[in-house]
C-alpha positions in Angstrom: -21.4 18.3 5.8 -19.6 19.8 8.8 -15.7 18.7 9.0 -13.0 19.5 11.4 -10.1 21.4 10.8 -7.3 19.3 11.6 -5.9 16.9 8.0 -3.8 14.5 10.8 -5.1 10.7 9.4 -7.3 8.7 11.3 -4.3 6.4 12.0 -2.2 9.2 13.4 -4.7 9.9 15.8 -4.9 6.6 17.4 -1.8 5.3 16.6 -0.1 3.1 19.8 3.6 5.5 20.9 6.3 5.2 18.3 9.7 3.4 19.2 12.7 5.2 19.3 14.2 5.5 16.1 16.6 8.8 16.9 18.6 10.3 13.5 21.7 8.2 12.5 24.8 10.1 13.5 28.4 9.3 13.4 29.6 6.5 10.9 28.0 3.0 10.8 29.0 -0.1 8.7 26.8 -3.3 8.0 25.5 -5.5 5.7 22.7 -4.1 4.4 21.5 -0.6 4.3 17.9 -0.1 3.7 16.6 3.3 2.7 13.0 3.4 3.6 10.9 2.1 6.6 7.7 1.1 5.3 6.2 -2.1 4.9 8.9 -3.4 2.1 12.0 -2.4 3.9 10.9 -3.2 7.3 10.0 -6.7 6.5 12.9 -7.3 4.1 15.6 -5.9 7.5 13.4 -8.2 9.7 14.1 -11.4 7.5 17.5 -9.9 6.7 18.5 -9.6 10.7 16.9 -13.1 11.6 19.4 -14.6 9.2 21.7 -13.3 10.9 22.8 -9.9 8.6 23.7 -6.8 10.2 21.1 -4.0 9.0 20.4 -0.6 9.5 17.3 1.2 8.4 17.3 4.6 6.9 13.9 7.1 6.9 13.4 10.8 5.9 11.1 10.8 8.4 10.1 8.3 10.6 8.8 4.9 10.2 5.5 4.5 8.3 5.5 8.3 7.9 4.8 7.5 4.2 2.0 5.2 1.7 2.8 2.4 4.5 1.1 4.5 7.2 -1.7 6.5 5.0 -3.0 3.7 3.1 -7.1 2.7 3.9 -5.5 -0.2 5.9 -7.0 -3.4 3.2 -5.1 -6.4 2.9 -5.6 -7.2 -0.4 -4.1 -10.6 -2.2 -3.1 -10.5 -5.6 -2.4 -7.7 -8.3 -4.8 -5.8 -11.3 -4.1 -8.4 -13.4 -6.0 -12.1 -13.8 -4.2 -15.0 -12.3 -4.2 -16.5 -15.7 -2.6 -13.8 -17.1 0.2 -13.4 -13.9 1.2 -17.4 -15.1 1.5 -16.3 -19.0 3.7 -13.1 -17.8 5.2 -14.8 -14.9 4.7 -18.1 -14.6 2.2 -20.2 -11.9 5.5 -19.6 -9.4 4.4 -15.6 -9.6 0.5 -16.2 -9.5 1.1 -18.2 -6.1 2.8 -15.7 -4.3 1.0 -12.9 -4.9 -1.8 -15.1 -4.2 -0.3 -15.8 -0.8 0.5 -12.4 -0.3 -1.9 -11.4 2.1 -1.3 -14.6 4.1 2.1 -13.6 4.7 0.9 -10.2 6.5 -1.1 -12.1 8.8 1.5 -14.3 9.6 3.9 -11.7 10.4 1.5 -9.9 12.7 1.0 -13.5 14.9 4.6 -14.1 14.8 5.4 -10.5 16.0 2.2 -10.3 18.5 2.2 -6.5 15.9 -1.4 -5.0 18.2 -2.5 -3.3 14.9 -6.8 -4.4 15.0 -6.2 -7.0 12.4 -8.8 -9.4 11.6 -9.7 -11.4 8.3 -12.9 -9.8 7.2 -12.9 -10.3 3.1 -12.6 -8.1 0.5 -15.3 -7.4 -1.6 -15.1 -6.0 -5.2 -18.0 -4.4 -6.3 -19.3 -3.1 -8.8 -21.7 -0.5 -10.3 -21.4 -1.2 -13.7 -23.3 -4.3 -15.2 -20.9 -4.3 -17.9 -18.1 -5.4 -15.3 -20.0 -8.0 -14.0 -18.7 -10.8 -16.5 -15.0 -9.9 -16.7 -15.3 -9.9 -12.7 -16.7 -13.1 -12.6 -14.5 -14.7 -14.6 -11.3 -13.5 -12.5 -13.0 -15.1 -9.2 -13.3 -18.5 -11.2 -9.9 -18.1 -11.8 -8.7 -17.4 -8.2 -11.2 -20.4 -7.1 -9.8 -23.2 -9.3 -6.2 -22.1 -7.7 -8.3 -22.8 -4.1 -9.0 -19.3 -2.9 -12.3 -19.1 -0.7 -14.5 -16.7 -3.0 -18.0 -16.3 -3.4 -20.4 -14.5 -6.1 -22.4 -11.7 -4.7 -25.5 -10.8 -6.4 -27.0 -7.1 -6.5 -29.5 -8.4 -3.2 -26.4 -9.9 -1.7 -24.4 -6.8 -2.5 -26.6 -4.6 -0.6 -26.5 -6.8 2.5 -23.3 -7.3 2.8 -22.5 -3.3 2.4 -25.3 -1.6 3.2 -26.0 0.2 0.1 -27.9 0.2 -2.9 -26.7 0.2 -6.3 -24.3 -2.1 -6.4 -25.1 -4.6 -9.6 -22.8 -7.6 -8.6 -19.3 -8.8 -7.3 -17.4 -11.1 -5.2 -15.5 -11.7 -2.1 -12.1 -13.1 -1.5 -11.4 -14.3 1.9 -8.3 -14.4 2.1 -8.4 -10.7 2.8 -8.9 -8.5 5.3 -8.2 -5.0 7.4 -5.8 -3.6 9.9 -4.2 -0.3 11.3 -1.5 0.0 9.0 0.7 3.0 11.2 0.3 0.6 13.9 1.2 -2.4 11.9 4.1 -0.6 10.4 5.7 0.8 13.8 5.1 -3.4 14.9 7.2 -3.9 12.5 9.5 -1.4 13.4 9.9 -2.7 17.1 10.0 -6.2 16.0 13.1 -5.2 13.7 14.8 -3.1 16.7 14.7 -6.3 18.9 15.8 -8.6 16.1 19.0 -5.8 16.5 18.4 -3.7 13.7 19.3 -0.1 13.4 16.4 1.8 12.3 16.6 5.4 12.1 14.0 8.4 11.3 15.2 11.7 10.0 17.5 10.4 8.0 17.2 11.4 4.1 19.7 9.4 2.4 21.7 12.5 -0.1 24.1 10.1 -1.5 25.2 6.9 -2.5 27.8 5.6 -4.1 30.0 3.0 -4.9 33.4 2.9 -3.3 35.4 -0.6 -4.0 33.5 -3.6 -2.7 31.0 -1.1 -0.6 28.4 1.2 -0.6 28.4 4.5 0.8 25.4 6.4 1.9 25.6 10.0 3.6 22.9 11.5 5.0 21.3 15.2 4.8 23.0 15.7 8.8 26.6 14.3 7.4 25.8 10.5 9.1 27.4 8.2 6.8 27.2 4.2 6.2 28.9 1.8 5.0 27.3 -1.4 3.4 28.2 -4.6 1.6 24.2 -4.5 -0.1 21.6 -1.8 -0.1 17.8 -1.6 -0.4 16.2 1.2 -1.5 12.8 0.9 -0.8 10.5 4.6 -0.6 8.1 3.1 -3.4 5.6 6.6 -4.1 8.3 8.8 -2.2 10.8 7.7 -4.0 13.3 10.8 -4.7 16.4 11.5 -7.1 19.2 9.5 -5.1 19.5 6.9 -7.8 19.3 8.1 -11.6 15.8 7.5 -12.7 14.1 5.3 -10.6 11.1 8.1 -9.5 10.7 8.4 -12.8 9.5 4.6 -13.7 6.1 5.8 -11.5 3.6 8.5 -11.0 2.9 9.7 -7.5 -0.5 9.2 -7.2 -2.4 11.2 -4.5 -4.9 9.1 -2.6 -7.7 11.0 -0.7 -9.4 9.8 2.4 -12.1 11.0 4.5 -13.6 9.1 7.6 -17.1 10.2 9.7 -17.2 10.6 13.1 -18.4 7.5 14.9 -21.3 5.7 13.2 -24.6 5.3 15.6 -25.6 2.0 16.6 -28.5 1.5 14.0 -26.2 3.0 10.7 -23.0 0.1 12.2 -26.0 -2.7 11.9 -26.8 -2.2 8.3 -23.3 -0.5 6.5 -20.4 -3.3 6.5 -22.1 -5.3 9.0 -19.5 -8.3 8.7 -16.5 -6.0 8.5 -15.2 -6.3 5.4 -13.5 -3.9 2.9 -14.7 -3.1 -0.6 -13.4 -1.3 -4.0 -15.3 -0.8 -6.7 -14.2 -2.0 -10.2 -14.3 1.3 -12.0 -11.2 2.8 -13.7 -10.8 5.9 -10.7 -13.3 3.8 -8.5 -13.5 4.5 -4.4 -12.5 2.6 -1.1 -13.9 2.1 2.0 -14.5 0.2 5.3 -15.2 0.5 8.7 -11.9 2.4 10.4 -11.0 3.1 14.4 -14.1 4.1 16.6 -16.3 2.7 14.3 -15.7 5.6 11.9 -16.8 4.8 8.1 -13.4 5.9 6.0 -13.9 5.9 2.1 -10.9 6.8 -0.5 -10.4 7.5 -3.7 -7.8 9.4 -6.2 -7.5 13.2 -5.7 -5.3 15.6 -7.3 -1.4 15.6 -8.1 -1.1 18.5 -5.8 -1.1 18.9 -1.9 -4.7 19.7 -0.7 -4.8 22.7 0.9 -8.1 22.7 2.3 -11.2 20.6 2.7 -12.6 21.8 -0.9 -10.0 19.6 -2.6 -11.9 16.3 -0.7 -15.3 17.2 -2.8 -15.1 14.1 -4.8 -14.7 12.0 -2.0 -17.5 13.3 -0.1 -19.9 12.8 -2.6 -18.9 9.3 -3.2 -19.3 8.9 0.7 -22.9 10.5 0.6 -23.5 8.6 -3.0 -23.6 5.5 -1.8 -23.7 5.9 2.3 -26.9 8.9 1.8 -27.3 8.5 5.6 -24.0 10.2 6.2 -24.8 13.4 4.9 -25.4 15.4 8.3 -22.6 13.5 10.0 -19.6 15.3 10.9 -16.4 14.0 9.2 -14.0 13.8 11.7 -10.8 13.6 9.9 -9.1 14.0 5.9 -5.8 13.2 4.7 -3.9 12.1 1.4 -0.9 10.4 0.6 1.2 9.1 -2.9 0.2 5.5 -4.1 2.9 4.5 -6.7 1.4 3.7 -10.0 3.6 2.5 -12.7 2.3 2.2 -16.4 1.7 -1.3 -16.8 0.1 -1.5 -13.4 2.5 -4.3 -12.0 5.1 -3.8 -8.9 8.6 -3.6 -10.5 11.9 -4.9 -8.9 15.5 -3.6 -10.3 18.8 -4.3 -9.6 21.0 -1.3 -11.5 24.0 -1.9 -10.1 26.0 -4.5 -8.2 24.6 -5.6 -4.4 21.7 -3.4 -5.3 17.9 -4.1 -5.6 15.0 -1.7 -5.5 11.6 -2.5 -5.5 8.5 -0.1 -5.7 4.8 0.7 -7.4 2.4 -1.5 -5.6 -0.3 0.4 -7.5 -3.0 0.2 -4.6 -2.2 -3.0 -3.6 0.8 -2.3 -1.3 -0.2 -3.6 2.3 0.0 -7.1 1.0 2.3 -7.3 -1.6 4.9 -4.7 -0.3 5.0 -7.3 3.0 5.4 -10.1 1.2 7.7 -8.8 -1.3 9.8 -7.1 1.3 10.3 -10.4 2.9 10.9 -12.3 -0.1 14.3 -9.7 -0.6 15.0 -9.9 2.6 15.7 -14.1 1.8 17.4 -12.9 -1.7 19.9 -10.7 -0.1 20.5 -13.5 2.7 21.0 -16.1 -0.2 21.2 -15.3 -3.6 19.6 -18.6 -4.9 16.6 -17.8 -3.2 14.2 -16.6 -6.0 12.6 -13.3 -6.2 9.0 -13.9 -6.9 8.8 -10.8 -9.5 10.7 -10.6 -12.8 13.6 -8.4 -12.4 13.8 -5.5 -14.8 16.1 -2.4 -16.2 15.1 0.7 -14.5 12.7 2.7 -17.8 11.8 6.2 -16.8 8.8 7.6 -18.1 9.1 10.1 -21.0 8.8 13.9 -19.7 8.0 12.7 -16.4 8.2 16.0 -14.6 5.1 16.8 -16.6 3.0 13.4 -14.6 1.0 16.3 -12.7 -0.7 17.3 -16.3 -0.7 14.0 -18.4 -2.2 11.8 -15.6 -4.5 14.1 -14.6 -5.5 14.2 -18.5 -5.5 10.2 -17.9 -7.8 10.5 -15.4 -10.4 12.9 -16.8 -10.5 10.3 -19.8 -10.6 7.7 -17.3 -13.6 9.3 -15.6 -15.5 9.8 -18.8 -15.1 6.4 -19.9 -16.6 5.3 -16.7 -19.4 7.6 -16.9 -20.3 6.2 -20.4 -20.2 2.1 -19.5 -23.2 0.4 -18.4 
């Protein structure tokens, strides 16, 4: 298959102008610092700034440079784990929110008027293994006694609804759905610049520290800021400035590819209805219809930058796999970015020292619950008897963690294997 040169994303490319967001110079105080502007510490400085907190918003590089504006751009509710098992680890409290989670990005968008090619098309899990099939089932009878708007898809119904054989079963949850998620990310930014917050790219965050009753932040261009309460919130670019927290996730790379424009006659049968689809395998793929009616698909690639189109192989052939009519088209762009994963798959929210919360590791499921999440800290910070939805816990890192490259790529060549193996 023929492939352009150029790795930009398919969301750079067609991304709407970004706002001004100039490097922080000088000295700044406010309320709230937030390091990070993705989708968790945008939404929390939007809530944070409507309540009437002064905020400024610090980013390395710009806002959704990061997972926020590399992600396949699904809206999925919920997290890896069962509604019944989110109200034994959680309580029903937990189950409902992340339940809600996608809800909350499409409310945002309306409220904002965020032009980001949103719309409410499902998601579909799917899956190729028969062996799945039960387990999956059972976790959309779960979701539907709680009220969600679900439906069982057969193997015949499968291939409708994607356009592709092979599938043996799954299900489709409503309350999901798609978007541009750079454009949906700098909405957000230009929302929280009129709500009067200070957001500011090319600003890596160096230091903080406590001093008294404050924080203080420098920056790598000596910018400093003074704050009552700070976010951190750079999830899978999370670096040293606080002890340990990169080390309570594993960087994941995910790997994405999208064809040039799909002809009439292939948009007519693949995804006809819009929606976007996983599959339920343990390093299982992606995909959906993207900008210019481009079919993207994603899936896990290695722990080190790619440096070429070789390094998308496995992608491509999970593309041509299930979508054989692609196999002559021309893909049109490739890119990667870092999905936090943390080991026991769940989103974890710290606060290690006084006036300080960070919150990462979506694991995949980030456009959704990093907005909701983000909003719900946002409230916290405002008000400290408003609950977080999440358990908070002590910061853990991960035992030789410098070594993630080798041991979960070991974890994902078992992973592989035991997927090839299942029914």
């Amino acid at each position: 298959m023929p492939m352009t040169a150029s790795a930009a994303s398919i969301w750079a490319a067609t991304a709407a102008p970004a706002p001004d967001t100039p490097p922080l110079t000088g000295a700044a105080r406010c309320d709230v610092l937030v390091v990070g502007a993705g989708f968790t510490g945008l939404t929390a400085a939007l809530r944070l700034a409507e309540g009437g907190a002064s905020v400024v918003v610090l980013d390395a590089v710009a806002p959704g440079f990061g997972a926020s504006g590399r992600n396949g751009g699904q809206v999925i509710p919920g997290l890896k784990y069962d509604p019944d098992t989110l109200d034994t680890l959680f309580g029903e409290a937990t189950t409902d929110f992340v339940g809600k989670a996608a809800d909350q990005v499409f409310t945002l968008i309306e409220k904002y008027a965020i032009a980001c090619e949103a719309r409410r098309s499902g998601w579909i899990q799917a899956s190729v293994k028969t062996s799945h099939l039960p387990a999956i089932e059972k976790r959309m009878g779960q979701w539907a006694k709680r009220g969600a708007p679900v439906q069982w898809l057969d193997a015949p119904a499968m291939a409708r609804a994607i356009g592709s054989e092979g599938f043996a079963g799954g299900w489709i949850d409503r309350r999901a759905g798609a978007l541009h998620p750079l454009n949906y990310a700098l909405g957000l930014a230009r929302a929280a610049l009129a709500a009067g917050v200070r957001v500011h790219g090319e600003s890596p965050v160096t230091r903080l520290a406590r001093n008294g009753t404050q924080w203080q932040a420098s920056t790598a261009n000596g910018a400093t800021v003074a704050a009552q309460m700070v976010l951190l919130a750079t999830n899978g670019y999370t670096d040293r400035l606080w002890p340990g927290l990169r080390a309570t996730m594993v960087p994941a790379s995910s790997f994405q590819v999208a064809t040039a424009p799909l002809p009439p006659e292939m948009l007519a049968r693949i995804l006809p209805d819009g929606p976007v689809v996983s599959d339920t395998r343990r390093i299982g793929n992606y995909f959906r219809i993207g900008p210019g009616n481009r079919l993207m698909m994603g899936g896990r690639g290695t722990f080190r930058e790619p440096t070429g189109p070789g390094d998308y192989h496995r992608i491509i052939g999970a593309l041509h796999h299930f979508f054989p009519q692609t196999r002559d088209m021309t893909l049109d762009f490739h890119w990667t970015g870092r999905v936090a994963m943390t080991p026991d798959h769940l989103p974890h929210v710290h606060k290690p020292a006084p006036s300080l919360i960070a919150a990462l590791g979506y694991n995949g499921r980030g456009v959704a619950m990093a907005s909701a999440l983000g909003t719900a800290i946002g409230a916290h910070l405002l008000d400290a008897t408003s609950p977080l939805p999440l358990t908070v816990s002590p910061i853990r890192p991960m035992p030789v963690h410098d070594l993630h490259p080798l041991y979960a790529s070991a974890a994902i060549s078992w992973y592989r294997l035991q997927d090839a193996l299942e029914r």
